[in-house]
C-alpha positions as a Markdown table, in Angstrom:
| # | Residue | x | y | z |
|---|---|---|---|---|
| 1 | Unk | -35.6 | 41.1 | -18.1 |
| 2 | Unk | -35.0 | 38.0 | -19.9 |
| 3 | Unk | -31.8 | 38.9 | -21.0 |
| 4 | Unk | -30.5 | 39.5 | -17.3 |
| 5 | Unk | -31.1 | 36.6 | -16.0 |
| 6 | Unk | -29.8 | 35.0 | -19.1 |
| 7 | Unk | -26.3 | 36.7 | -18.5 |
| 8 | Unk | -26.7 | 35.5 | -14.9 |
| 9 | Unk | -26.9 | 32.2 | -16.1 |
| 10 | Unk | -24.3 | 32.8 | -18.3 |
| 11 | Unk | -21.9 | 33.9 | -15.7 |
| 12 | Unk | -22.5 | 31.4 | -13.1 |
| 13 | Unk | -22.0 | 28.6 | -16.1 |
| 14 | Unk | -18.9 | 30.2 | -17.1 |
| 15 | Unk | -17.4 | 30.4 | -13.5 |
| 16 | Unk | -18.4 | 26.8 | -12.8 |
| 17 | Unk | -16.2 | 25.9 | -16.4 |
| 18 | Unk | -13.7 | 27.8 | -15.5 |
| 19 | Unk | -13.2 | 26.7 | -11.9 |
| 20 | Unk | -13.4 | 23.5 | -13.3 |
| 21 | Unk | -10.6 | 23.7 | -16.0 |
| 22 | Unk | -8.5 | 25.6 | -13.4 |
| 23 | Unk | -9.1 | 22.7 | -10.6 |
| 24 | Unk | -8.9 | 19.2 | -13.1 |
| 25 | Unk | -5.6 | 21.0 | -14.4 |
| 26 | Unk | -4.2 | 20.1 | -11.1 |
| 27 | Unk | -4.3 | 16.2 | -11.5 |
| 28 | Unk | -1.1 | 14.9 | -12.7 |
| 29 | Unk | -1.5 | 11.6 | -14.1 |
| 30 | Unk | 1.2 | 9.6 | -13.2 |
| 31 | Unk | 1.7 | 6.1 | -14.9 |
| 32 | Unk | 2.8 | 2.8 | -13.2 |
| 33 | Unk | 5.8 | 3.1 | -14.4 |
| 34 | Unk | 7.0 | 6.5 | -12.8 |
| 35 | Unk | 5.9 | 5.5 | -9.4 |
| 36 | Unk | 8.9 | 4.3 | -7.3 |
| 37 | Unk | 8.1 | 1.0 | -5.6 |
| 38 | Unk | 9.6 | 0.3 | -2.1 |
| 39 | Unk | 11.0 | -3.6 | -1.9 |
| 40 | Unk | 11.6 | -4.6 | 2.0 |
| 41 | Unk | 13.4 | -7.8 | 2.0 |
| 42 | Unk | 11.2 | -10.1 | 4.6 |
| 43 | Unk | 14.1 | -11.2 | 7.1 |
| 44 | Unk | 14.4 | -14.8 | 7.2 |
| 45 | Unk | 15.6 | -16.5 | 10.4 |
| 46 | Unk | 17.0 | -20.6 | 10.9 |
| 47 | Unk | 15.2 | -22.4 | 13.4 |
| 48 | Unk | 15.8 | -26.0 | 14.2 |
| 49 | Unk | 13.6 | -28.7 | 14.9 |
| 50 | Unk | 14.7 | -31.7 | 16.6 |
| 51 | Unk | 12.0 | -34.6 | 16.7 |
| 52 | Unk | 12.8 | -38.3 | 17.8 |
| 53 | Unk | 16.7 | -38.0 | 18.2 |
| 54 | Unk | 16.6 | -36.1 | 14.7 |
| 55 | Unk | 17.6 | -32.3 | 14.8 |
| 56 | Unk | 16.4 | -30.6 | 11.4 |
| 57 | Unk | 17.6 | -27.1 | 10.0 |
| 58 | Unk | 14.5 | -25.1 | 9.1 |
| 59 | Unk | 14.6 | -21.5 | 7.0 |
| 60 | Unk | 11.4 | -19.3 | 7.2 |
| 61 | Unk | 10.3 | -15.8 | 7.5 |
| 62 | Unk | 10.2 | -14.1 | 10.2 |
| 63 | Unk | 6.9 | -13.3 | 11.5 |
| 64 | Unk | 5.8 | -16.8 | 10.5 |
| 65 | Unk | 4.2 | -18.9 | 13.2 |
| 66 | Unk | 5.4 | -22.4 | 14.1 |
| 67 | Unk | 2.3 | -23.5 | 12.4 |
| 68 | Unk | 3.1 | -21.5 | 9.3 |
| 69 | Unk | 7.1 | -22.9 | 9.6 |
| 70 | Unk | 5.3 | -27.0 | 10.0 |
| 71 | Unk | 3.4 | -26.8 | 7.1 |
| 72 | Unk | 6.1 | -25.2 | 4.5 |
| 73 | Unk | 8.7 | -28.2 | 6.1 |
| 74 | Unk | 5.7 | -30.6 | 5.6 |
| 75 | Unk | 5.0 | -29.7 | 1.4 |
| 76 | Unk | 8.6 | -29.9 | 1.4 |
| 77 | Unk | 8.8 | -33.4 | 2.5 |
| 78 | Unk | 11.5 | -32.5 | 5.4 |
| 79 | Unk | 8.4 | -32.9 | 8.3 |
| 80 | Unk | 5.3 | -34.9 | 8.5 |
| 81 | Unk | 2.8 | -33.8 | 10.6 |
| 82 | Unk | -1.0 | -34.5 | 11.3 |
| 83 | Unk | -3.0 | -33.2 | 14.0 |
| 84 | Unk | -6.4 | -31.3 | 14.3 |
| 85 | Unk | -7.7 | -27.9 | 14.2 |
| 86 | Unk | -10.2 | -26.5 | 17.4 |
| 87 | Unk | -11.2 | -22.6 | 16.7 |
| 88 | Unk | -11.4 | -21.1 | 19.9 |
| 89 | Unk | -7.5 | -23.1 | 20.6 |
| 90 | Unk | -5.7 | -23.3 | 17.3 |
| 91 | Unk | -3.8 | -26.5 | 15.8 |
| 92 | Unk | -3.0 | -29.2 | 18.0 |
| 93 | Unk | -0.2 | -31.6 | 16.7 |
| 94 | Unk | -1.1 | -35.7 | 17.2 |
| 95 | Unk | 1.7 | -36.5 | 15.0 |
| 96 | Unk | 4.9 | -35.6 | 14.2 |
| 97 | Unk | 7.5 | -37.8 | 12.1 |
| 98 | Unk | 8.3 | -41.1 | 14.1 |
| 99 | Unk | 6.1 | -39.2 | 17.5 |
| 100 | Unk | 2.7 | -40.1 | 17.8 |
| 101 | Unk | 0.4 | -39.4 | 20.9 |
| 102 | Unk | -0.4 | -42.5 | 22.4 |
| 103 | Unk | -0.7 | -44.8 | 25.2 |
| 104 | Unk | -1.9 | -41.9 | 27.7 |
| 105 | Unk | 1.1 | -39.9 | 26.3 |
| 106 | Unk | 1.0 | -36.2 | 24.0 |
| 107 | Unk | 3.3 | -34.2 | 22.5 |
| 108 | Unk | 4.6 | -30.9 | 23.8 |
| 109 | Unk | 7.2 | -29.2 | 22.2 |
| 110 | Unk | 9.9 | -27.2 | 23.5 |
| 111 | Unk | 11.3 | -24.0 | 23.0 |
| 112 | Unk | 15.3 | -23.9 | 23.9 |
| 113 | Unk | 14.9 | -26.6 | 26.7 |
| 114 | Unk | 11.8 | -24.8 | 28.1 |
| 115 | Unk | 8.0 | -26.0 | 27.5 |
| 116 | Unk | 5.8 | -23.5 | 25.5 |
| 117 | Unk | 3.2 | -22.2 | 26.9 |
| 118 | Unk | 1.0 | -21.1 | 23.8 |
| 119 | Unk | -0.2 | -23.5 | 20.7 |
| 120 | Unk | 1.7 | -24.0 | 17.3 |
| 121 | Unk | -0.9 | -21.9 | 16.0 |
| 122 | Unk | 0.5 | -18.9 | 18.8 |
| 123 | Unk | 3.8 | -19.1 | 18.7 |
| 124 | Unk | 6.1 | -17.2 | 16.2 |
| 125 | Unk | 9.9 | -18.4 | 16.3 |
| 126 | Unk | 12.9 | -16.0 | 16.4 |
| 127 | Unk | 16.1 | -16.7 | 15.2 |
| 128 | Unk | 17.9 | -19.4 | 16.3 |
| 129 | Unk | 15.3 | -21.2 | 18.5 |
| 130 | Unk | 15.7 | -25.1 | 19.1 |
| 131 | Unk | 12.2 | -26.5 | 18.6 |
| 132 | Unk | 11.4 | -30.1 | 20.7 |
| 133 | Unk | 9.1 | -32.4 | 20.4 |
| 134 | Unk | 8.5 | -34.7 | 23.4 |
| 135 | Unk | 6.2 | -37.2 | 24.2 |
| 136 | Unk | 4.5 | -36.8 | 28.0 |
């Protein structure tokens, strides 16, 4: 009797082996250096900003945010900005170069001659776009 269920045992533990052999035999192990890596080139787009009679070329990547585009120009040294952050509205510029709110007036900027109506923090420039900044 013992030596039944031993050779039950013994066949079950042998299956489980050899569905395990058969089954780990299936993972390839591929190293780092056969796996093909996919580059996409971000796009890059020009905008321009023009602020206080002064009209600068800007280069950034698209799907950046005007807020993204402000603060690469500004650790570049070709913009200086200040303004303050409110979380439920997003950035609000004070300051921008030689513009400074003031006297009862803000600044709005412009998208190609027309007034945005979403925050820095909102709005994602395309190609080509003339950015102003106005004091109103």
């Amino acid at each position: 009797m013992f030596t039944k269920q031993y050779k039950i045992i013994f066949a079950f533990g042998l299956a489980i082996f050899v569905l395990f052999f058969i089954f780990s035999q299936t993972h390839k192990n591929i190293l780092p250096s056969q796996l093909a890596t996919v580059e996409t080139p971000e796009a890059k787009i020009s905008i321009f900003m023009a602020v206080g009679g002064e009209t600068i070329p800007l280069s950034t990547y698209a799907g950046a945010s005007l807020y993204d585009v402000l603060l690469s120009a500004n650790e570049s040294g070709q913009i200086m900005f200040s303004g303050k952050n409110y979380p439920a509205l997003g950035f609000f510029i004070s300051d921008i170069n030689s513009l400074h709110n003031g006297n009862g007036k803000y600044l709005f900027y412009y998208i190609n001659g027309k007034e945005a109506s979403v925050g820095v923090s909102s709005y994602f420039p395309e190609d080509g776009d003339v950015i102003e900044w106005k004091l109103k």
